[in-house]
C-alpha positions in Angstrom: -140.5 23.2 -31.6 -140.5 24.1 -35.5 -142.3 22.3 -38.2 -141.6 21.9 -41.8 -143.7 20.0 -44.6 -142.4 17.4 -46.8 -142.5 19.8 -50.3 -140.3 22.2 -48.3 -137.7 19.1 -46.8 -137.5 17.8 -50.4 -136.7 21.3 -51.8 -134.1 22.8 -48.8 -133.3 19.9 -46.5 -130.2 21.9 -44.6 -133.2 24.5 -44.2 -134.6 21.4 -41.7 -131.7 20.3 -40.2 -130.6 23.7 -38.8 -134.1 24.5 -37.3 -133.1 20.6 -35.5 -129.9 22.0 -34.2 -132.0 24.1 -31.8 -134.8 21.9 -31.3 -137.3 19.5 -32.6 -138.8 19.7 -36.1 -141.7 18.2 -36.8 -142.4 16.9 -40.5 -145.7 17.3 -41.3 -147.2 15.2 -44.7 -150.4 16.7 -45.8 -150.7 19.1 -42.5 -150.2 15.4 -40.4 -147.3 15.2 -38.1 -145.1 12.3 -40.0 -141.9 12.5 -38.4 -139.7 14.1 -36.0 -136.1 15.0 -36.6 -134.1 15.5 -33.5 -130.0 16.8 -33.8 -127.5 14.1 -32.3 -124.9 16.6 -32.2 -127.2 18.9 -29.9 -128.6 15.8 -27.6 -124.7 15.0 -26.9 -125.8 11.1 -28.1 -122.6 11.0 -30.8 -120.6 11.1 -27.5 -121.4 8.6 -25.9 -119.2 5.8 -25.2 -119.6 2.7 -28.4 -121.9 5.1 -29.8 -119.8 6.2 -32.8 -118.7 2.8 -33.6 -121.9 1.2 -32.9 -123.5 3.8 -35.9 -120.4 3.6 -38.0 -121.0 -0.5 -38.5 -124.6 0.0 -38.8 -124.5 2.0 -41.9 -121.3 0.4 -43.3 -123.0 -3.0 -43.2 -126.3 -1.2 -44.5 -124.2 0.0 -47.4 -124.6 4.0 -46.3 -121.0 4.7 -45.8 -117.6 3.6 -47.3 -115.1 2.0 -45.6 -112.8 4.7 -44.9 -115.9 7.2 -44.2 -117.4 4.5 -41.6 -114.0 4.9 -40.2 -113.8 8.8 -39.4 -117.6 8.2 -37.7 -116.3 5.5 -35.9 -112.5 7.7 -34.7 -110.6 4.9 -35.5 -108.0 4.4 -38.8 -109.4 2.2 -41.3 -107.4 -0.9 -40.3 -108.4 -0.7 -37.3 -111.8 -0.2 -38.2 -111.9 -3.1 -40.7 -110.6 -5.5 -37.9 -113.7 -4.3 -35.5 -116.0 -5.0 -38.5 -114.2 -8.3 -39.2 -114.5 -9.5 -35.2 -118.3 -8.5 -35.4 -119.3 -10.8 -38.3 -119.4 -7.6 -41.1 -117.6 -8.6 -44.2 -115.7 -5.8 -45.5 -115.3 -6.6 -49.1 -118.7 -8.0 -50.4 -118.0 -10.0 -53.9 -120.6 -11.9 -55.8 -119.4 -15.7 -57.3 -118.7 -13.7 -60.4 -116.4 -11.7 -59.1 -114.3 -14.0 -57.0 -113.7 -15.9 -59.4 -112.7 -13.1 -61.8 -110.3 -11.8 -58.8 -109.2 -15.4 -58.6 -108.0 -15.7 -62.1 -106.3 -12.0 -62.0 -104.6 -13.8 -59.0 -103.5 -16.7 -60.8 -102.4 -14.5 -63.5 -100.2 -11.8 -61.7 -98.6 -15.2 -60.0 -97.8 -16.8 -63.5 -96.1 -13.7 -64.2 -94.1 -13.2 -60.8 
């Protein structure tokens, strides 16, 4: 087990997460254990069946990844991912009022023109 303080996280973070490719760091805030930060590559959790999708969604819906980003995490093409959010309730395009509507009348107007 290796420890690391906050100063030293903020300043060299990949510092911290290499020490937590061999074991457990712990992240001490004002010489008080805070945190722990454990590798999921190392643990073997990433493979996992579900596991993988079940992140991806998470931080798609949280707004963390991008579409096409959440799709590599999850191993699945982007269409294919954006159906699996669809079927789980995640919208995949988030639009205020404002800009439906604008969308709406870029619709209308690309059809006026067709």
């Amino acid at each position: 087990m290796e420890t690391v303080n906050v100063s030293s996280l903020k300043n060299n973070p990949s510092d911290a997460l290499r020490r937590a490719r061999n074991g457990v760091v712990v992240v001490l805030n004002r010489d008080e254990p805070d945190a722990l930060m454990v590798s999921i590559r190392q643990s073997g959790v990433l493979d996992e069946r579900g596991v993988r999708p079940a992140l991806a969604t998470a931080l798609f819906r949280d707004g963390f990844l991008s579409l096409a980003r959440g799709a590599r995490l999850a191993g699945m093409a982007v269409g294919q991912f954006a159906s699996h959010l669809s079927r789980l309730g995640v919208p995949v395009i988030a639009l205020d009022a404002k800009e439906t509507a604008r969308d709406m009348d870029t619709l209308d107007e690309w059809l006026a023109s067709s």
